[in-house]
C-alpha positions in Angstrom: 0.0 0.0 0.0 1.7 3.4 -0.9 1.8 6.3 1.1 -1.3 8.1 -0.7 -3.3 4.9 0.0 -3.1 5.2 3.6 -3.4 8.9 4.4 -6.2 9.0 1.9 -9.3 10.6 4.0 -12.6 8.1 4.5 -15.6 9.8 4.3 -19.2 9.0 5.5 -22.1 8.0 3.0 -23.7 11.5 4.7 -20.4 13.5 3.6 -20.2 11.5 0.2 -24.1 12.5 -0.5 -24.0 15.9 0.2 -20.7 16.9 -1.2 -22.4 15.5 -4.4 -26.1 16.9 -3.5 -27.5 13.6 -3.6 -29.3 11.5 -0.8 -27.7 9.1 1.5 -30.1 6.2 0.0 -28.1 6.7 -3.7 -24.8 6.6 -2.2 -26.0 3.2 -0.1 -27.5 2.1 -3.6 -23.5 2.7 -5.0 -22.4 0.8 -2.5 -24.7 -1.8 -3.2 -24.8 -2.3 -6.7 -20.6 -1.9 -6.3 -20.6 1.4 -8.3 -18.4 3.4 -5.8 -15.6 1.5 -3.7 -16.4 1.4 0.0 -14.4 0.0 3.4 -16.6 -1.7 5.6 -15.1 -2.1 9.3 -16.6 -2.7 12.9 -18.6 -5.7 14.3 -20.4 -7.7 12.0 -23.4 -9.5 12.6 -23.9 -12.7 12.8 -25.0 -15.4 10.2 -29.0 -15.3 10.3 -29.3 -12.2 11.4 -30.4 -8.7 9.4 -27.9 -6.7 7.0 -24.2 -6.8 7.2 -23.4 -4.9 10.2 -20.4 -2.4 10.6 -19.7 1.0 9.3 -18.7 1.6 5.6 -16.3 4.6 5.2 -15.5 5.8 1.0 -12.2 6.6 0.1 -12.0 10.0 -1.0 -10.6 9.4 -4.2 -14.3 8.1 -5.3 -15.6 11.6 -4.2 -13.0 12.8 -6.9 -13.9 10.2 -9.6 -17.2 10.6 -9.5 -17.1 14.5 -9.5 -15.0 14.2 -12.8 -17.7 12.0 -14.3 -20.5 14.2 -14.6 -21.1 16.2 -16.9 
């Protein structure tokens, strides 16, 4: 991992949606459909039980890439 990689920020889906005026729910839909690279860490839950569980931070080089793909 290069020295960029690690001191790059990690932002919040909140930070990511409203630097881009969009909601919260499109960035989640990013992350879901694997559109926008994301970290997940904390406690995950357990097999059976509802979502994923942890927090999911975005690299702030995706805040760049996708401000230099619209139009």
């Amino acid at each position: 991992m290069s020295q960029s990689e690690r001191s790059q920020r990690l932002l919040t889906a909140a930070e990511v949606a409203a630097e881009l005026r969009v909601s919260t729910s499109t960035v989640y839909a990013w992350v879901s459909s694997g559109d926008i690279e994301f970290v997940r860490f904390g406690r995950q839950r357990r097999k059976g039980q509802r979502g994923r569980g942890g927090a999911i931070r975005i690299p702030s080089s995706e805040l760049t890439r996708r401000t230099n793909e619209r139009p």
